[in-house]
C-alpha positions, 0 to 999 in steps of 0.5 A: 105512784100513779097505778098503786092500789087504794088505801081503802073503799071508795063510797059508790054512792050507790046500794052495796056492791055484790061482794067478790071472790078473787081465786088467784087473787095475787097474780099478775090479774088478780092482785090489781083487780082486787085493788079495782073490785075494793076501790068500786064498793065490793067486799073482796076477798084474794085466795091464794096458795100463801098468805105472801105477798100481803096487801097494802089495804088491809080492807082486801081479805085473804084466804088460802086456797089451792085449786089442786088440792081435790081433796079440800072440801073446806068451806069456802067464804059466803060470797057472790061472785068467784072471779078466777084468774089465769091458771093452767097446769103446765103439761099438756095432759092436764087433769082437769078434775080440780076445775069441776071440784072447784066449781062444785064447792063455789056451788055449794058455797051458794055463789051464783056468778063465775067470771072465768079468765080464759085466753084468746090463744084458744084460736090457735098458736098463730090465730089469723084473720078476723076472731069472733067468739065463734071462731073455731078454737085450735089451741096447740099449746099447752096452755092454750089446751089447758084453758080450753079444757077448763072451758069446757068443764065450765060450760058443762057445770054451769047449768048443773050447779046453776051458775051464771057463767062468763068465759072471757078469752082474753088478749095480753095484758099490759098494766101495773102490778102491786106485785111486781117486786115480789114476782119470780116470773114476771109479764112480758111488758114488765120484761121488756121495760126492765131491759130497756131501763137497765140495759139499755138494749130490748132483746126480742125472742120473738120475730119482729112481726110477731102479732100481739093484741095488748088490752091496757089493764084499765080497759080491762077493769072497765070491760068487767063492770057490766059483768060484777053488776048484771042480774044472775042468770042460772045456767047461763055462759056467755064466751066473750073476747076481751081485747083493745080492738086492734093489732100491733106487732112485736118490734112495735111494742119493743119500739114504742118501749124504748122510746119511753124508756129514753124519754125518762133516762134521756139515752137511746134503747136499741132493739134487737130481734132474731131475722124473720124470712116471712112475716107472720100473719096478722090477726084481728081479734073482734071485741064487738060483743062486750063493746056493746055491753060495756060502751067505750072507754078510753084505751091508752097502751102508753098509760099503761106502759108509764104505769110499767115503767114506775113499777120497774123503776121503784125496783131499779132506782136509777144509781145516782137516787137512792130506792124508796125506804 
């Protein structure tokens, strides 16, 4: 399978790589940037609540973490670098104190760099125009709220426990999952594929007009590197957009999806989607800033989608090929 994860390290050919800490290190983020962090030289370690699901690379450590639990004061493995993945509470009147109680044990720890994966939906619920890292934030979900609350006790710990800092707000990812079989909830590309290759039809909730930025997973991985390999800064934040650097719709997406889908299936997928009087405004999310830090790299939406699409079908074989032992 084209986007699986490595069988072991690959030799950088350089001086080791700083070693990695991945808090929610099996989520739909997580589980295949740890795969990445290993395959470029980094000792990695995945923290999760559960010890499930396992690594195919017995090379990625585990250990068990629940960001919280503030009473935990265990320590935490003597690294680097702490990346952590998207995580909210759910309710808008989120407690934020397990935030700053992390923060204080990854200080303690002697970690020096936290990468913090935040969410462009700090801008609002339907963002318009041109978003710039200074654009003023209104988020109006929780999770949106959540995230800028997390942000926030970021900046503020970051300079009192001397922590480098990066806040990366983030667009929707779209990518393979070594995961995804074991997933209850899965990303919404992974959705999409699935209708379309089981049921031949794509179901929208959205409105066809509905804007989306999509980041391909690889032009994620290529984004972070010059953020794993910079010289630690104390107190230093940095709030970056992390985005493909254009804009698409849903039905777009949807359609795009399905013309995948029937090139491997060799039948037509219909769309469907609820009717929109106005079309919803569009939004431009700016990428310039870790542009210029990270250069260019290739950005392919429909690799990635083909990478969905195999971990779609090894879950659904089609009925006349037996599923993989």
């Amino acid at each position: 399978m084209t986007g699986s994860e490595p069988d072991a390290p690959a030799d950088s050919g350089t001086d080791p790589r700083q070693p990695v800490l991945v808090i929610g290190g099996t989520g739909h983020v997580g589980a295949a940037l740890c795969c990445f962090l290993l395959r470029r030289g980094h000792q990695v370690t995945a923290a999760s609540r559960t010890g499930q699901p396992v690594f195919e690379s017995p090379a990625i450590n585990r250990i068990r973490l629940d960001v919280t639990d503030t009473a935990d004061n265990g320590p935490l493995p003597l690294l680097t670098t702490a990346v952590i993945c998207p995580w909210v509470e759910k309710s808008s009147k989120t407690d934020s104190h397990w935030m700053e109680h992390l923060l204080q044990r990854i200080a303690t720890a002697g970690y020096r760099s936290v990468i913090y994966f935040s969410t462009m939906w700090v801008y609002g619920a339907r963002p318009q125009g041109l978003l710039t890292e200074s654009t003023p934030v209104s988020p109006a979900s929780p999770y949106g709220i959540s995230h800028l609350q997390n942000e926030t006790l970021l900046r503020e710990c970051a300079e009192d426990f001397d922590l480098d800092v990066a806040i990366l707000r983030m667009a929707n990812l779209v990518g393979a999952d070594p995961f995804f079989r074991f997933r209850s909830k899965v990303a919404f590309a992974h959705e999409l594929v699935t209708m379309a290759i089981e049921d031949g039809l794509i179901v929208l909730r959205s409105p066809p007009s509905t804007p989306r930025d999509l980041i391909p997973r690889m032009l994620l991985h290529h984004d972070l590197e010059p953020l794993l390999d910079r010289v630690a800064v104390e107190g230093r934040v940095d709030i970056l957009n992390l985005g493909s650097g254009s804009t698409t719709t849903m039905l777009d997406l949807a359609r795009q999806i399905a013309d995948l889908a029937k090139r491997y299936a060799g039948e037509p997928v219909r769309v469907e989607y609820p009717e929109e009087s106005v079309v919803q405004p569009m939004f431009h999310l700016d990428t310039a800033r870790i542009r210029s830090l990270a250069g260019p790299c290739a950005n392919s939406l429909s690799n990635e989608l083909e990478f969905v699409l195999e971990d779609v079908v090894r879950l659904h074989p089609p009925v006349d090929q037996p599923s993989e032992p």
